[in-house]
Rosetta silent file (secondary structure, phi, psi, omega in degrees, C-alpha in Angstrom):
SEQUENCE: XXXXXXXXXXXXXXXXXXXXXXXXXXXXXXXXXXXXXXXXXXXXXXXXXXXXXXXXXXXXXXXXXXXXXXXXXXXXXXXXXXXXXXXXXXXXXXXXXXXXXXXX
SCORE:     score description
SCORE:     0.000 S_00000001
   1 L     0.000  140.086  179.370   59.009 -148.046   73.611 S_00000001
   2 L   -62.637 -175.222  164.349   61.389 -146.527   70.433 S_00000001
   3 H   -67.845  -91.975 -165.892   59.710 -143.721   67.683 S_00000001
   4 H    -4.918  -72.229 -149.377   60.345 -146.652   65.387 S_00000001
   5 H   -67.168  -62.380  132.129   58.434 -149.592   67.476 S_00000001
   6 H    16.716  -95.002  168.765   55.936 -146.900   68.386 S_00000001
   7 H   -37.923  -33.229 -148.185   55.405 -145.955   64.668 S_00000001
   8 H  -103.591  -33.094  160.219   55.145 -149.419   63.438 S_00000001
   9 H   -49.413  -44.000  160.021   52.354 -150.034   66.395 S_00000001
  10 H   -45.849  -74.182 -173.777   50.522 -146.604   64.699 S_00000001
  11 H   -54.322  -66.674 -167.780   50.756 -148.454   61.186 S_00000001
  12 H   -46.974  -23.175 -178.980   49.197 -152.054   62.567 S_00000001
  13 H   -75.639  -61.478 -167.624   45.857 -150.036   64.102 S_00000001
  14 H   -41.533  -79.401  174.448   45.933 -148.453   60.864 S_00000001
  15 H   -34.671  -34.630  163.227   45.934 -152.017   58.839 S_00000001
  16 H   -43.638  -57.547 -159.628   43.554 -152.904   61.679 S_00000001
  17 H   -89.931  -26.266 -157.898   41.027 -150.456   60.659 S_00000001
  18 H  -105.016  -23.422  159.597   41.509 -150.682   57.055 S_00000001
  19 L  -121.425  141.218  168.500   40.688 -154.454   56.832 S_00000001
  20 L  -128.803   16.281  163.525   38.713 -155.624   59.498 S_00000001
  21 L   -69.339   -2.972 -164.561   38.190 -158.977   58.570 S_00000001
  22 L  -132.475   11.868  160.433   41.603 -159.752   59.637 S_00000001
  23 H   -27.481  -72.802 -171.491   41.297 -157.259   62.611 S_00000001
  24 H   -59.517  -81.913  157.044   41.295 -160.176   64.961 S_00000001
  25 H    -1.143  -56.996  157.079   44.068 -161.767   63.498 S_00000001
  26 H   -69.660  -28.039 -173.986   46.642 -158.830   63.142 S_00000001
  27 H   -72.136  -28.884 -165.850   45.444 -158.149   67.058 S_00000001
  28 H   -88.727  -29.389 -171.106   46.396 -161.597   68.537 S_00000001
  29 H   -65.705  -13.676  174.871   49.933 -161.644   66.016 S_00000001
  30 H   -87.650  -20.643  178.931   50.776 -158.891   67.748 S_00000001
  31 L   -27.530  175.420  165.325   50.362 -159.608   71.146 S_00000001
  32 L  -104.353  -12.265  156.774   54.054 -160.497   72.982 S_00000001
  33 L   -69.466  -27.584  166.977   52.937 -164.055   73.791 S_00000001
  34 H   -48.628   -2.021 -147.559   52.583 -164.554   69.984 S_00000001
  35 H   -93.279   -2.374  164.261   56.003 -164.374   69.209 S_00000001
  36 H  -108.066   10.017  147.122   56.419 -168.145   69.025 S_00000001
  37 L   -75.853  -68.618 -167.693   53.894 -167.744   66.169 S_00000001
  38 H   -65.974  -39.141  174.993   54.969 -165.097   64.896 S_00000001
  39 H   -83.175  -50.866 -179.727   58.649 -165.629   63.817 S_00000001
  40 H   -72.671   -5.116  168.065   58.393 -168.958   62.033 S_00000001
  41 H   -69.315  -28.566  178.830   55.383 -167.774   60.165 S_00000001
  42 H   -87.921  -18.446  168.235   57.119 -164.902   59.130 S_00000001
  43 H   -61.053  -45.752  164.048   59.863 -166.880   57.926 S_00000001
  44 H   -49.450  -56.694  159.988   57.395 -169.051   56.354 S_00000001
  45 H   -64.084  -26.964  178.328   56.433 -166.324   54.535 S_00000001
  46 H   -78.538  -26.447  163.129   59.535 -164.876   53.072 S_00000001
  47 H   -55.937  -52.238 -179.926   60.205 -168.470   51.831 S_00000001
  48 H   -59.927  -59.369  164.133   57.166 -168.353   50.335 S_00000001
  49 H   -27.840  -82.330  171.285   57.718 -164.964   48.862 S_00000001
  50 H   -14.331  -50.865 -169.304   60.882 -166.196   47.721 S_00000001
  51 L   -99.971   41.405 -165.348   58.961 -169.208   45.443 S_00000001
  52 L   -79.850   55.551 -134.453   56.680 -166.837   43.766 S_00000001
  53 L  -147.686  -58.434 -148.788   57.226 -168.667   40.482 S_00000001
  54 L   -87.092  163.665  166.647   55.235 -171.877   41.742 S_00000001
  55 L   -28.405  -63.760 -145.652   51.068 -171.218   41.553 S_00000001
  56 L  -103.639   -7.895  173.192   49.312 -170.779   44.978 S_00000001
  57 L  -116.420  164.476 -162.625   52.248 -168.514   46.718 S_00000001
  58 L  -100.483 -166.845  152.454   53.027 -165.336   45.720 S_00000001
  59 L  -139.444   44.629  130.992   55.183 -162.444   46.162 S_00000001
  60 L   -62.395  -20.741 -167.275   52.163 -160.956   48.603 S_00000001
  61 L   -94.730  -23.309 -168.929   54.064 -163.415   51.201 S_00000001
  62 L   -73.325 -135.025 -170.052   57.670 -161.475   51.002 S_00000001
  63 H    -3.710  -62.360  156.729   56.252 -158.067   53.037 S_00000001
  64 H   -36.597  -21.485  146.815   54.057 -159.993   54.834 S_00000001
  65 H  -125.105   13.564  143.741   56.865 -161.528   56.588 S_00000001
  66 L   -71.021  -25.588  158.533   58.631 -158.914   56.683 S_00000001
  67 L   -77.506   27.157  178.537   56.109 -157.135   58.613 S_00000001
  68 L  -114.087  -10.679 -160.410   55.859 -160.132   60.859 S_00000001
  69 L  -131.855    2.510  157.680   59.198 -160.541   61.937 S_00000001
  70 L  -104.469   34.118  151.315   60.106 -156.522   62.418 S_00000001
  71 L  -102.621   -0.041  166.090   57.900 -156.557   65.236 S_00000001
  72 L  -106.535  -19.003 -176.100   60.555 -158.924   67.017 S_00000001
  73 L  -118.639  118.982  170.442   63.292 -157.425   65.082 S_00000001
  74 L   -27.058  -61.453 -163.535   64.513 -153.648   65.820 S_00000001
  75 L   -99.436   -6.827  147.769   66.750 -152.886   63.273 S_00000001
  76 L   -76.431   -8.831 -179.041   63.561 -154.124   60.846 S_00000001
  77 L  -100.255   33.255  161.807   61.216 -151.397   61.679 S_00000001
  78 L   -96.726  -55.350  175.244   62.627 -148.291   60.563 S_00000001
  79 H   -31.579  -53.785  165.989   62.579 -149.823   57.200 S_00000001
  80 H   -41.345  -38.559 -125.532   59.048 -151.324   57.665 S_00000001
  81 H  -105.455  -41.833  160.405   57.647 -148.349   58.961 S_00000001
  82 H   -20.237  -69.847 -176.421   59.520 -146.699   55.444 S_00000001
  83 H   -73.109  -25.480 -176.337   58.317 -148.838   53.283 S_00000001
  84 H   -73.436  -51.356 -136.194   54.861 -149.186   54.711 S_00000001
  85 H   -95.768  -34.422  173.951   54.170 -145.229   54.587 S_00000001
  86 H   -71.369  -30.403  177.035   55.554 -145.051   50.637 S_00000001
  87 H   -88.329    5.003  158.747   53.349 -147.765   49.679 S_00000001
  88 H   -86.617  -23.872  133.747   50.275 -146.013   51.168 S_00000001
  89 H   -15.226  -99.509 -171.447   51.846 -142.809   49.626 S_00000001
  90 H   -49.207  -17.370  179.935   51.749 -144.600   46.250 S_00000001
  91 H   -51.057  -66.692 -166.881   48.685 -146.234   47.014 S_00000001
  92 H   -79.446   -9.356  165.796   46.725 -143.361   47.594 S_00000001
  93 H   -52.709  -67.622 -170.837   48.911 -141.354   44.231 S_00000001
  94 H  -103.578   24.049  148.272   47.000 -144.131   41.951 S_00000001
  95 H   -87.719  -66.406 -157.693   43.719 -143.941   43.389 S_00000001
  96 H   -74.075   -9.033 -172.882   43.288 -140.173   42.838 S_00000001
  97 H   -77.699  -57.422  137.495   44.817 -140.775   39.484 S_00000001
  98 H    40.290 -111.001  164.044   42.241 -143.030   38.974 S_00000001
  99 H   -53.567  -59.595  171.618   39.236 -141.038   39.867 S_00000001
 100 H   -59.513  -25.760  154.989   40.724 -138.382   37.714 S_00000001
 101 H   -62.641  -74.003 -176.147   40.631 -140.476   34.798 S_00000001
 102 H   -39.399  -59.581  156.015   37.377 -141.416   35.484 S_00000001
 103 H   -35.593  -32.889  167.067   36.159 -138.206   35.964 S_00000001
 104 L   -89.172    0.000    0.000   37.248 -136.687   33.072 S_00000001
């Protein structure tokens, strides 16, 4: 296994743990028989992504299949694993910002 693939397997336990209603869910997409799941859904999503203009999709579906389809694709996870650790960066930046508002 790469740092990269590695890394991006680190990050999915994480998302594992941090929702765990969808625990089950992120465990079987990852599996390596999933992977005939896994790529048109992620495709599905970036399409979706793509139409975030119309009502019930978003542009929550764009990352979401981007993380779906750099766990088949290589030369997607150093970016993923990039972009996932700056948004949890920034994440946790306006949470304490937050609090400290609140607090004050």
């Amino acid at each position: 296994m790469t740092k990269e693939r590695t890394r991006l397997e680190r990050l999915f336990l994480r998302l594992e743990a941090r929702f765990p209603r969808f625990a089950m869910v992120i465990y079987i997409l990852r599996q390596p028989w999933a992977m005939l799941i896994r790529i048109p859904l992620g495709i599905l999503f970036c399409l979706g992504g793509l139409l975030a203009f119309l009502p019930v999709l978003g542009l929550w579906m764009l990352p979401l299949g981007l993380l779906l389809l750099s766990i088949d694709l290589p030369f997607m996870q150093r970016p993923m694993n990039g972009i996932i650790l700056r948004g949890e960066r920034q994440w946790h930046l306006w949470r304490r910002s937050r609090r400290d508002k609140k607090s004050s």
